[in-house]
C-alpha positions in Angstrom: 91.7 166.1 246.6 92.8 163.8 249.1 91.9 160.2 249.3 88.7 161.1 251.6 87.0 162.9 249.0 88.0 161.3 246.0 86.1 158.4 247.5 83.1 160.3 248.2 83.1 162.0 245.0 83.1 158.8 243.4 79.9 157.4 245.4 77.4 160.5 244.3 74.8 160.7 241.6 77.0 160.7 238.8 75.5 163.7 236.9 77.5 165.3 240.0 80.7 163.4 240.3 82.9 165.8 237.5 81.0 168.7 238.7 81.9 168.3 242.3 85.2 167.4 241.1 85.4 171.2 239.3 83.9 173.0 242.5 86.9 171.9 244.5 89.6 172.8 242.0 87.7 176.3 242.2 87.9 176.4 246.0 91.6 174.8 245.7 92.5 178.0 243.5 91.5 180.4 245.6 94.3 178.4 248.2 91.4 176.6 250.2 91.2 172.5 250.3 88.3 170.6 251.8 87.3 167.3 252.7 83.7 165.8 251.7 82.7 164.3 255.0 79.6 163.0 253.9 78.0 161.9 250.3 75.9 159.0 249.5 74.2 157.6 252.7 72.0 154.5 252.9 68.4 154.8 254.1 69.4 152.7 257.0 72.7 155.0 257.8 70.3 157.9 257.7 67.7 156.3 259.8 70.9 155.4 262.5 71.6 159.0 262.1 68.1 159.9 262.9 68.2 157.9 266.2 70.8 159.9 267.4 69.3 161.9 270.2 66.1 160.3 270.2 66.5 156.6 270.6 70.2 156.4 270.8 73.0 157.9 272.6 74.4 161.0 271.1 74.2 164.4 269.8 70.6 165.3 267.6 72.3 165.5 264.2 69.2 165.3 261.3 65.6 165.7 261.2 65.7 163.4 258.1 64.8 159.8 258.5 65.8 157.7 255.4 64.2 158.8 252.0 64.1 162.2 253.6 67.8 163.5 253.1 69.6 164.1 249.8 72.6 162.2 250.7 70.2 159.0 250.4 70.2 159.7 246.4 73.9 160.5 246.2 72.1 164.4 246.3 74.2 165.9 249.1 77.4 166.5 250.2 78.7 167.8 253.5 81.9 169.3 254.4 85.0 170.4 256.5 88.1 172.3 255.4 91.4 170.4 255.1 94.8 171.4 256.7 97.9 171.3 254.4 98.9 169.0 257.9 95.9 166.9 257.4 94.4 168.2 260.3 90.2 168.9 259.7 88.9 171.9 260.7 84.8 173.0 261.2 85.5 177.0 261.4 83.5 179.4 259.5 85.8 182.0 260.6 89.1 181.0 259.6 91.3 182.2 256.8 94.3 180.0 255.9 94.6 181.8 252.6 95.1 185.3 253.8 92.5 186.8 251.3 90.9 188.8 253.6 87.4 186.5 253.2 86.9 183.1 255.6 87.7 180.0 253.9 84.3 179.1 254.8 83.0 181.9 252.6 85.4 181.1 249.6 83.4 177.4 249.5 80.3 178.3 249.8 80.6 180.9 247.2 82.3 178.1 244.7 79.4 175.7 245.3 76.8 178.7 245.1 77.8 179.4 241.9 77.6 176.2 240.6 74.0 176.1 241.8 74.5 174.2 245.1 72.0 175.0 248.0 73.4 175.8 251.1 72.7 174.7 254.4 73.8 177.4 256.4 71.5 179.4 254.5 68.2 177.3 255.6 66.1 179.1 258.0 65.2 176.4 260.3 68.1 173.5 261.7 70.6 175.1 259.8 73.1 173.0 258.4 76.6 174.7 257.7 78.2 171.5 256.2 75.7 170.6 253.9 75.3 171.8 250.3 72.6 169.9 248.2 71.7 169.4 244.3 68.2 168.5 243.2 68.2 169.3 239.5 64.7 170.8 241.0 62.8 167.3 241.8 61.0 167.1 245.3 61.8 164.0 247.3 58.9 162.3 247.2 60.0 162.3 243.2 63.2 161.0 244.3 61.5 158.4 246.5 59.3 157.4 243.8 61.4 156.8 241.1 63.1 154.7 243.3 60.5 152.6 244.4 59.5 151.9 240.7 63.0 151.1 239.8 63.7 154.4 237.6 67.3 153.7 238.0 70.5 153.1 236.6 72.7 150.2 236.4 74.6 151.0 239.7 70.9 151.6 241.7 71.1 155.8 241.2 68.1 157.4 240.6 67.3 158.7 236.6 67.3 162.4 236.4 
């Protein structure tokens, strides 16, 4: 993992942390390295994010105000592949590895069988970055245990 990541991975929920840590040695073994672009986000980062478009200059990114995205609860990860150069890359079409499948497809598979929802697979606003966690608690769960302080030492919610 390069430094990127291993400083995302380090800022989710930690029931994910080591799990996240497995999925991309997974991808890595099938000769595929990615980047987490995105983990824990404050509500006030999300809320920034939400203005994009709306109130502030830029490209419409979310319909997720804080408390309403999984990266507020260290839930979420997004995600681009990673270059041996360094270089980033977004395509759901390339194959570096030469195994016949995208590299794209090789992730999403490794998260999907760890239980991860994908984004790409949501009907509406999909989201091909994004895979998600939710140990199968709604948001307005998450939000509420938040609000009464059913949280760890470092602020995560108790799951």
């Amino acid at each position: 993992m390069d430094l990127v990541t291993i400083n995302r991975v380090a800022h989710l929920h930690p029931k994910l942390r080591s799990e996240v840590a497995d999925i991309i040695k997974d991808i890595q073994s099938k000769g595929v390295d990615i980047r987490i672009t995105q983990g824990l986000r404050t509500f006030a980062e999300q809320d920034a994010l939400y203005a994009q478009g709306r109130t502030t200059p830029g490209k419409f990114v979310t319909n997720a105000k804080g408390g309403q995205s999984w990266h507020n609860f260290g839930l979420a990860i997004d995600f681009c592949l990673l270059h041996k150069d360094g270089t980033i890359s977004f395509s759901i079409t390339e194959d570096m590895n030469a195994d016949k499948k995208t590299d794209w497809n090789n992730v999403t598979d490794s998260f999907k069988k760890f239980g991860w929802v994908y984004g790409g697979d949501w009907n509406v606003f999909k989201d091909n970055c994004h895979f998600e966690k939710t140990f199968e608690i709604t948001l307005q769960d998450a939000n509420s245990k938040l609000k009464n302080k059913q949280v760890d030492s470092q602020g995560y919610i108790l799951i």
